[in-house]
mmCIF file of the C-alpha atoms, coordinates in Angstrom:
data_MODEL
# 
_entry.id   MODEL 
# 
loop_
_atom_site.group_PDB 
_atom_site.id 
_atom_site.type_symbol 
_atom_site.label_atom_id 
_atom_site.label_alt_id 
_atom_site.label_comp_id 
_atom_site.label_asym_id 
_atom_site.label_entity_id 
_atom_site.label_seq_id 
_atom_site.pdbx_PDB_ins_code 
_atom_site.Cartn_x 
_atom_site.Cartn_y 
_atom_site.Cartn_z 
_atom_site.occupancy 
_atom_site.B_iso_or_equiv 
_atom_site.pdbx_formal_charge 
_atom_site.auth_seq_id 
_atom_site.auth_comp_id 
_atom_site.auth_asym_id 
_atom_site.auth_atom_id 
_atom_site.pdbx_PDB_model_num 
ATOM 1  C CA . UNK A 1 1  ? 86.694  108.794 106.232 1.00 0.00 ? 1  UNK A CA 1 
ATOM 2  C CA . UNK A 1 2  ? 85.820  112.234 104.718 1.00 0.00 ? 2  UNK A CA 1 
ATOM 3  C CA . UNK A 1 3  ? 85.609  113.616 108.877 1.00 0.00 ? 3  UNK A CA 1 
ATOM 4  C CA . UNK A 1 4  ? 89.014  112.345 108.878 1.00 0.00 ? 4  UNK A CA 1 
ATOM 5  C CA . UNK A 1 5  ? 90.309  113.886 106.293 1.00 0.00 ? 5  UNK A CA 1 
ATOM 6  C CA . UNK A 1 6  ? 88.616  117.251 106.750 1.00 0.00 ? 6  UNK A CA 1 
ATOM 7  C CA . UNK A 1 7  ? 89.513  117.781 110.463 1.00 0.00 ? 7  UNK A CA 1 
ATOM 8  C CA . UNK A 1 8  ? 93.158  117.052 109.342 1.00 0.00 ? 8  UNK A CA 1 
ATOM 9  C CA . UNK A 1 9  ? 93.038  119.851 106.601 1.00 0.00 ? 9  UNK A CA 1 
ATOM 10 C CA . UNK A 1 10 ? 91.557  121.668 109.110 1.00 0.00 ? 10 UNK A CA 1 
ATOM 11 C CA . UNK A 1 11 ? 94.232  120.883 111.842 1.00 0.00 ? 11 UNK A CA 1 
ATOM 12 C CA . UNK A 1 12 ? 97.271  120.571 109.386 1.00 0.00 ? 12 UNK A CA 1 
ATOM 13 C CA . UNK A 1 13 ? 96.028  124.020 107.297 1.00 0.00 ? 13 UNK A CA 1 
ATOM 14 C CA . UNK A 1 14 ? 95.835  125.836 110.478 1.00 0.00 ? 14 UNK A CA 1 
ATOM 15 C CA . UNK A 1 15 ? 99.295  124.747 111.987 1.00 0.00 ? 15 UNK A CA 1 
ATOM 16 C CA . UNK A 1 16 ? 100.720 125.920 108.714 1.00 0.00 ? 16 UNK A CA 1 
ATOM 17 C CA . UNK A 1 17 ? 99.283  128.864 108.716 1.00 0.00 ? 17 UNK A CA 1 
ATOM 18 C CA . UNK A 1 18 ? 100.264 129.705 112.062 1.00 0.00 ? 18 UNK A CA 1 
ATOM 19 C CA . UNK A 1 19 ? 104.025 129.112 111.287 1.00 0.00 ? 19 UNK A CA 1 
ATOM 20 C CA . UNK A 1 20 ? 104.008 130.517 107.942 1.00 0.00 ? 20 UNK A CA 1 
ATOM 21 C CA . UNK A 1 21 ? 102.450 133.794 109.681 1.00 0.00 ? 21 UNK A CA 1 
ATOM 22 C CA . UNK A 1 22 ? 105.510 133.451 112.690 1.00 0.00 ? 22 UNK A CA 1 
ATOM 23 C CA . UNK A 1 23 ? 108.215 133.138 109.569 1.00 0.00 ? 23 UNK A CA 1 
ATOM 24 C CA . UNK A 1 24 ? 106.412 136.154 107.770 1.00 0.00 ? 24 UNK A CA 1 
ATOM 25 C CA . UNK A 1 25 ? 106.779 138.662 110.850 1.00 0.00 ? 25 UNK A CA 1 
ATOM 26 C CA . UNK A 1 26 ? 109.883 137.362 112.232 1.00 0.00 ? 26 UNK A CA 1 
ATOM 27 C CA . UNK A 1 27 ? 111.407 138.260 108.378 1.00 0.00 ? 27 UNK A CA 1 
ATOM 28 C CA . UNK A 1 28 ? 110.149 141.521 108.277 1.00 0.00 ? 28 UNK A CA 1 
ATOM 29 C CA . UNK A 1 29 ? 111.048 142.843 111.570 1.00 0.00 ? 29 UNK A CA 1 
ATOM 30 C CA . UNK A 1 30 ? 114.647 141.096 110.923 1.00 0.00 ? 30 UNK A CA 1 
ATOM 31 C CA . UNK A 1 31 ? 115.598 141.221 114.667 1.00 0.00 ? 31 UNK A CA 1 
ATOM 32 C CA . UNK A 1 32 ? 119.017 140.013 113.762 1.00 0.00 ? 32 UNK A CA 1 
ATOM 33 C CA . UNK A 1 33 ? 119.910 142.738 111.152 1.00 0.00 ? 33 UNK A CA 1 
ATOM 34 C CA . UNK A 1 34 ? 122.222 145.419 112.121 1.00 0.00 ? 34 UNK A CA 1 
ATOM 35 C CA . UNK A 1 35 ? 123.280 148.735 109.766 1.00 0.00 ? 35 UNK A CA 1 
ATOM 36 C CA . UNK A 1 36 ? 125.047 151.635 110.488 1.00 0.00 ? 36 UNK A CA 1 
ATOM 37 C CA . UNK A 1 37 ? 121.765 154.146 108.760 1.00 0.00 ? 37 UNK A CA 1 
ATOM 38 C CA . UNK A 1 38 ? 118.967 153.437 111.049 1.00 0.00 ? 38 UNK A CA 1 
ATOM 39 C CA . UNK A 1 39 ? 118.576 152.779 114.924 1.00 0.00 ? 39 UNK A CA 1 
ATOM 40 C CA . UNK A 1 40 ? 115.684 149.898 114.085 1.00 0.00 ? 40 UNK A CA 1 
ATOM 41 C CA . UNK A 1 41 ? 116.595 146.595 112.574 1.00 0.00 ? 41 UNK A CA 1 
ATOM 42 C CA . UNK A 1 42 ? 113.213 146.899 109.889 1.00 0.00 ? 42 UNK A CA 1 
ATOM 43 C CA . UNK A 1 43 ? 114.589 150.266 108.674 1.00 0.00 ? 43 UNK A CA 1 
ATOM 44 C CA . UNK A 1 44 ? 117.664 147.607 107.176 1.00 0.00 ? 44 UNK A CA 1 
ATOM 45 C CA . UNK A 1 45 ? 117.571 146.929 103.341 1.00 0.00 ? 45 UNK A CA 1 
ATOM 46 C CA . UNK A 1 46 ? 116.586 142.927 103.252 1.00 0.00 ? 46 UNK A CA 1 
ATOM 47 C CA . UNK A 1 47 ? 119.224 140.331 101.943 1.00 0.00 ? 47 UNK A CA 1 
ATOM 48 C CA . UNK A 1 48 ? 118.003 138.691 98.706  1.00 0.00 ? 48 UNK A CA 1 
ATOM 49 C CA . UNK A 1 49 ? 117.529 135.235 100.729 1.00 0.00 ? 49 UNK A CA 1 
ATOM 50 C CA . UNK A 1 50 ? 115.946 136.919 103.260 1.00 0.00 ? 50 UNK A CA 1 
ATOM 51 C CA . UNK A 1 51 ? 113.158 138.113 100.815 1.00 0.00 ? 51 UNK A CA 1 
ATOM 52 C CA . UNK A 1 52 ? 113.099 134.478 99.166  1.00 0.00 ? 52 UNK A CA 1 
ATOM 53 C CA . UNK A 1 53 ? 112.276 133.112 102.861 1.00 0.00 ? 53 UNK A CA 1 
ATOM 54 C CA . UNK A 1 54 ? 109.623 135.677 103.616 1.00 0.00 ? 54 UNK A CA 1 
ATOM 55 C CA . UNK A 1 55 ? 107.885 135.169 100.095 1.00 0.00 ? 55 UNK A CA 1 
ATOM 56 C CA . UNK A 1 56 ? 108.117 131.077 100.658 1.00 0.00 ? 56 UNK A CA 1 
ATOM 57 C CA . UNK A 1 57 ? 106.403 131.851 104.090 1.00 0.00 ? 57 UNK A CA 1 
ATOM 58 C CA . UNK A 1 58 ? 104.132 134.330 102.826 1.00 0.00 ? 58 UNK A CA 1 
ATOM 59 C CA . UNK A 1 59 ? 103.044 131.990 100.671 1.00 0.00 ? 59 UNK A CA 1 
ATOM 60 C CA . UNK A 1 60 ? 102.589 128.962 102.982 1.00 0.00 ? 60 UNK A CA 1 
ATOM 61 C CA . UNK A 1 61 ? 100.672 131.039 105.063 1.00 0.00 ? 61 UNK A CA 1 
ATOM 62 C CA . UNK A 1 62 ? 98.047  131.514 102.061 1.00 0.00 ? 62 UNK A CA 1 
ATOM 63 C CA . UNK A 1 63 ? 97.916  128.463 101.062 1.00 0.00 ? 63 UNK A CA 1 
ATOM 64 C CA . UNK A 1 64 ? 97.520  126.658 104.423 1.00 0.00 ? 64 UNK A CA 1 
ATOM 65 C CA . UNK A 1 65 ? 94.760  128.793 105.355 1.00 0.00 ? 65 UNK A CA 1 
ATOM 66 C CA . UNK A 1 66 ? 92.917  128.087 102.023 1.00 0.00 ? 66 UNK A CA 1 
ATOM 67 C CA . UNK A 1 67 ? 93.507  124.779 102.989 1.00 0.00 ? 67 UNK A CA 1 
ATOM 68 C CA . UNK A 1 68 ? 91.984  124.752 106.450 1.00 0.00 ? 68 UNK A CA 1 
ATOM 69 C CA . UNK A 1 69 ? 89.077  126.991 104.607 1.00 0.00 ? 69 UNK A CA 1 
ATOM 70 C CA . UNK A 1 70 ? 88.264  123.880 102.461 1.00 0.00 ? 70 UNK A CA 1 
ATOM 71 C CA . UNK A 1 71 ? 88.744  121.252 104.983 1.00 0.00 ? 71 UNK A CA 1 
ATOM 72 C CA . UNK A 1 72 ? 85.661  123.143 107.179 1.00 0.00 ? 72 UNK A CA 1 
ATOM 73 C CA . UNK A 1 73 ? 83.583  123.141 104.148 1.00 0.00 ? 73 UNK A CA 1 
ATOM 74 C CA . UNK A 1 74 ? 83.716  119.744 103.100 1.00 0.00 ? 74 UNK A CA 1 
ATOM 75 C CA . UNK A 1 75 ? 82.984  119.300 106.686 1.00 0.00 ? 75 UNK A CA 1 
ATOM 76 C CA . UNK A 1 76 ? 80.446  121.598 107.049 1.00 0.00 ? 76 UNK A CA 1 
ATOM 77 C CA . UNK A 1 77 ? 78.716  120.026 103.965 1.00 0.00 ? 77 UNK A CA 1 
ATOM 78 C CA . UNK A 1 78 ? 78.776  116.416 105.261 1.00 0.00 ? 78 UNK A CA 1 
ATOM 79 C CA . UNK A 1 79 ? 77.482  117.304 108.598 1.00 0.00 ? 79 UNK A CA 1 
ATOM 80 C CA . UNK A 1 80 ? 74.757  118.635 107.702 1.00 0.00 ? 80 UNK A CA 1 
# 
C-alpha cells in the first residue's frame, strides 16, 4: 500500500510541478500582452489577475515538487 501511495506522490507531485512550472513561464513572458512603450510583450506592466495566476502557479509548482520529494523518500525508506 505505502509503494502505492508513494509512486503516486511521486507521479501526481511531478505532473504538478511540471504544469505549475508551464503556467509560471507562460505568465511572465505574457505572449498575449501588447503596449504601446516596449517592442517585447515581458517589458508590459502585469494585470493584477495576471500576477494572482502566476503566484497560484508559482506556488503549485513548490508545493508539488515537495510533494514528489516526499513521495521518493518514503519510498526510498521502505525499499530498503
Amino acid at each position: 500500500m505505502r509503494t502505492r501511495t508513494s509512486l503516486a506522490l511521486i507521479v501526481g507531485g511531478s505532473t504538478l510541478a511540471v504544469i505549475g512550472a508551464a503556467v509560471s513561464f507562460i505568465y511572465l513572458l505574457q505572449p498575449w500582452r501588447t503596449c504601446p512603450d516596449d517592442d517585447a510583450p515581458a517589458g508590459c506592466p502585469m494585470l493584477p489577475d495576471d500576477a494572482v495566476i502566476l503566484t497560484m502557479a508559482m506556488i503549485v509548482a513548490v508545493l508539488a515538487t515537495a510533494m514528489a520529494v516526499a513521495g521518493a523518500a518514503i519510498r526510498k525508506r521502505h525499499s530498503g
